[in-house]
Each structure stands twice: as C-alpha cells, then as structure tokens.
N, C-alpha and C positions, 0 to 999 in steps of 0.2 A: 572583478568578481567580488563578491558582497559575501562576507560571513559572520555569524551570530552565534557567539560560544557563549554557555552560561552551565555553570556545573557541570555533568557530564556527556552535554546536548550541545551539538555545534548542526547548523544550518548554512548550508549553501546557494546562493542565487547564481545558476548557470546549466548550461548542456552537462546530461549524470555522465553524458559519454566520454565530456573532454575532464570531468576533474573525480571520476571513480580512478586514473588510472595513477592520480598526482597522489593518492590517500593512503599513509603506509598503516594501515589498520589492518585488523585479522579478527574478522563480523562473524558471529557464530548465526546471526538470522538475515536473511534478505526478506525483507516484509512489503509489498509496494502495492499498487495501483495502478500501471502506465495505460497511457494513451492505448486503445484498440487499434487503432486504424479503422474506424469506421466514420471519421468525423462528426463524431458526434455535438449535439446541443442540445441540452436541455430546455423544453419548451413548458414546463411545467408551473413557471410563476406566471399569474397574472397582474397581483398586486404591487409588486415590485420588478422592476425591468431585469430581460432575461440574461441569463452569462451567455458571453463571447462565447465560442469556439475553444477547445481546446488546443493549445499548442500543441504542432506537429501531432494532429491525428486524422491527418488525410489520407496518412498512407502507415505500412506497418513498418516501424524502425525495430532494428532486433540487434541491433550494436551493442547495446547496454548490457544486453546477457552477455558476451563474452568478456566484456569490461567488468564485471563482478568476480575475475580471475586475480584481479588484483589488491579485492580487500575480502575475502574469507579463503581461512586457512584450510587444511585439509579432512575435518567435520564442521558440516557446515550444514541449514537446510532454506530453504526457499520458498514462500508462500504470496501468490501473484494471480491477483483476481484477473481476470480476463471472460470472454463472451462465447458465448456456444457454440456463434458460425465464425470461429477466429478461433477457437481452442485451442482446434490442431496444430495451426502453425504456431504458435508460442510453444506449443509442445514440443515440436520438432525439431527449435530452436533451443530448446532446454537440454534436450537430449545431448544434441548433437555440442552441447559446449557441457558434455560430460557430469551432468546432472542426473540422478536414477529419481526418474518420475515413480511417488507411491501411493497419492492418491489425487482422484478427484472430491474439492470440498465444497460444499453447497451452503451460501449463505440465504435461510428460508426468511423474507422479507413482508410478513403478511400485508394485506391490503392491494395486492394487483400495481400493474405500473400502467402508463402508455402502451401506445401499440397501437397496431390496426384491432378492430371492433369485429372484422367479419371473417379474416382468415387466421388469424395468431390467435394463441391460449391467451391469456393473459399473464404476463411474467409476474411471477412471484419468487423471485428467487435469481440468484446471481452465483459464478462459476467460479473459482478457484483453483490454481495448480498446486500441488506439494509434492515439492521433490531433495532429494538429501545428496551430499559427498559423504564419502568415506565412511566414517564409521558412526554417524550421526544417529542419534536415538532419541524416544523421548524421557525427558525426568522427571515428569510429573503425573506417570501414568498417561493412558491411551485415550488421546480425545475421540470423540465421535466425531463424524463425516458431515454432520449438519449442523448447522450453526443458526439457532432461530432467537432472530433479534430482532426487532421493529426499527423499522427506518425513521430516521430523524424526521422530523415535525418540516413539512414544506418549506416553510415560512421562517426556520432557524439555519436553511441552509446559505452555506457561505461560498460553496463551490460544485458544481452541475452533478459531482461524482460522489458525493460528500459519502466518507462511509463513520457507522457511528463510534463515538469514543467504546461505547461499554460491548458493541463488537470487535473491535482491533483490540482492547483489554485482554480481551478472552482466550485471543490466538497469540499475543505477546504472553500469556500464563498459560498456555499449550505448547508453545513449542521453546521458551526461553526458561533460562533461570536467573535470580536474583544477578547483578553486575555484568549480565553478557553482552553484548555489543550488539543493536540491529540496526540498519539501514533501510533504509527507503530512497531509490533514487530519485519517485516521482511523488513529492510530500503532499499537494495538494493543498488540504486545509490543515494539515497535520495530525491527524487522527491518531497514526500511528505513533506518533512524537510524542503525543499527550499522553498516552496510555502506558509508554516508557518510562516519563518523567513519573508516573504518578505509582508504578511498580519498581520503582529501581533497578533497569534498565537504563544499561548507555545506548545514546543515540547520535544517529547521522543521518540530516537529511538532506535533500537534493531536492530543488525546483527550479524551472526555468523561467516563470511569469513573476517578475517582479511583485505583483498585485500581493499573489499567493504565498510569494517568499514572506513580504511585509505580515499577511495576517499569522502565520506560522510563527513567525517570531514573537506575535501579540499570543498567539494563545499557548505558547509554552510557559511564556514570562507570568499568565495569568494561574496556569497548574502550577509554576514552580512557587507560586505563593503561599499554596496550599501544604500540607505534612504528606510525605510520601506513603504508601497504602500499604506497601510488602511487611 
C-alpha cells in the first residue's frame, strides 16, 4: 500500500474497504464520489483519448458504508453524490448502517450533458445524499439544497467524474469547520483534497487506481504551495 502524508493530508492507494477499517481517526465529514454501479465511461473527449472504465463499477459495492463505522465518531455527517436510478439503494444502504438521511442535494450543472437526444431530458444536474449521526448540526448557518456551479472545462478534465474544486469548496465550507477531519474514500482527481488543503481542513483520502493516486498527490502538493484561504 502506497501513502503520501504532507501537513495535515495523508493519501492512500488501495481498496477504502480493506484500509478504512486499519484508520484510528474520528472524521467529523465523509465527503465522496464512489463508483455507481452503472459502468460507466465517459465518452465526451474527442481531442484527447478517452478514460478507461472505472474501477469496480460494474456492479454496486456498498461495503464501504459500513466500513466508515470505524473512522467517525458519534456527530458525524455524510455527503455522497450518486445517480437518480441508483439513489435509492445507496439510500437504503445509508440507512440501514444507521445514518439519518436529511436531504436530497442537487448539484445544478448548466449546459446539458450526454444522453439519448430523443427519449431523456437532458441532464443538467447531478444527485447527492446528506445524511448525519447523532447530534450533528451545521455551524456555519443553513445551506441551500442547490448548489449551482459550472462544470469544469472539457478539455481540463483529468478524470471521467471530475467534480469541480470551487464546487467541493463550498460543501467542505457548508458542512465543516476550520481543523475538522474529512475523508473521501473514493479521491478520484482529488477535488475534495484540494478544497481542504486550501480551507484548513484535515484530510484523508482513498483511491484505488494507481493513475489517480499519483495525480492526487500532484495536485495537493501543487495547493499546498499556495497560502491557505480560511
């Protein structure tokens, strides 16, 4: 297993299943990404060759939520994009490993995506779950349920799912506070990583594609260059 610790960000390359459980931390946010299960690939570059497949998203893995029993303490809350005709079962899965689901959040993404042309809307817009333990509140005041941010630029994306830094900012300054602890088990490009380091926020991430581990660790090291924002 491969780790990259730098101030109060540490990066892991492996399964979130096999080394959430080794992690004696106590996370006041679970911030993620995971795989759908819908297999997805992005077929949206022309210009430059398309990404692989995502790891393990042929089918739905839901181990990981109960694995998050072992790094947040008893206020704790949870925010995990996932997709409309999959919702439910991440939902059901949230629940049932004693999580109180309290809202659905909608990230509004102007400009349409893919899709079919003759039977689908056009997606403009991506899914969210928030859900809390115990006595969890917010402390920065009551965000709104919509979150309207412009999807990164085609052509600066580094990974099929890429979400944007100055959206993952926004929900790391919605539901954290200055030095708390959030995880990501599934990092991706690190979005969430970045927008910690750059608010003063501790971080923990988790990836399983080498590729991904490698750029994550390039684009912390390049925010943590910069003066922190809080």
């Amino acid at each position: 297993m491969r780790v990259f610790k730098r101030d109060n960000i540490a990066l892991y390359c492996g399964d979130c299943e096999e080394i959430l459980p080794t992690l004696d931390v106590n996370a006041q946010a679970i911030i993620t990404d995971p795989p759908y299960g819908i297999a997805f690939r992005s077929n949206m570059r022309s210009a430059t060759p398309k990404f692989d497949k995502i790891v393990n998203d042929s089918e739905i893995s839901l181990g990981w939520i109960s694995a998050l029993d072992h790094v947040v303490g008893a206020n704790a809350c949870l925010f995990m994009f996932t997709r409309w005709d999959v919702e439910h079962i991440w939902r059901e899965e949230v629940v049932k490993s004693n999580w109180n689901v309290r809202s659905q959040v909608i990230w509004y993404k102007p400009g349409g995506g893919l899709g079919d042309l003759y039977t689908q809307f056009s997606p403009s817009h991506e899914n969210a779950i928030f859900a809390v333990r115990g006595g969890w509140k917010f402390n920065n005041g009551r965000p709104p349920s919509v979150y309207n941010f412009n999807k990164d630029a085609s052509t600066s994306y580094e990974h099929p799912t890429q979400k944007p830094i100055s959206l993952m900012s926004r929900v790391v300054l919605d539901i954290t506070s200055a030095g708390d602890l959030v995880i990501d088990p599934f990092f991706g490009s690190c979005s969430v990583g970045v927008a910690c380091a750059r608010y003063g926020r501790q971080f923990i991430g988790i990836e399983i594609n080498e590729e991904y581990f490698e750029l994550g660790c390039e684009n912390i090291l390049k925010e943590l260059e910069k003066p922190m924002l809080f």
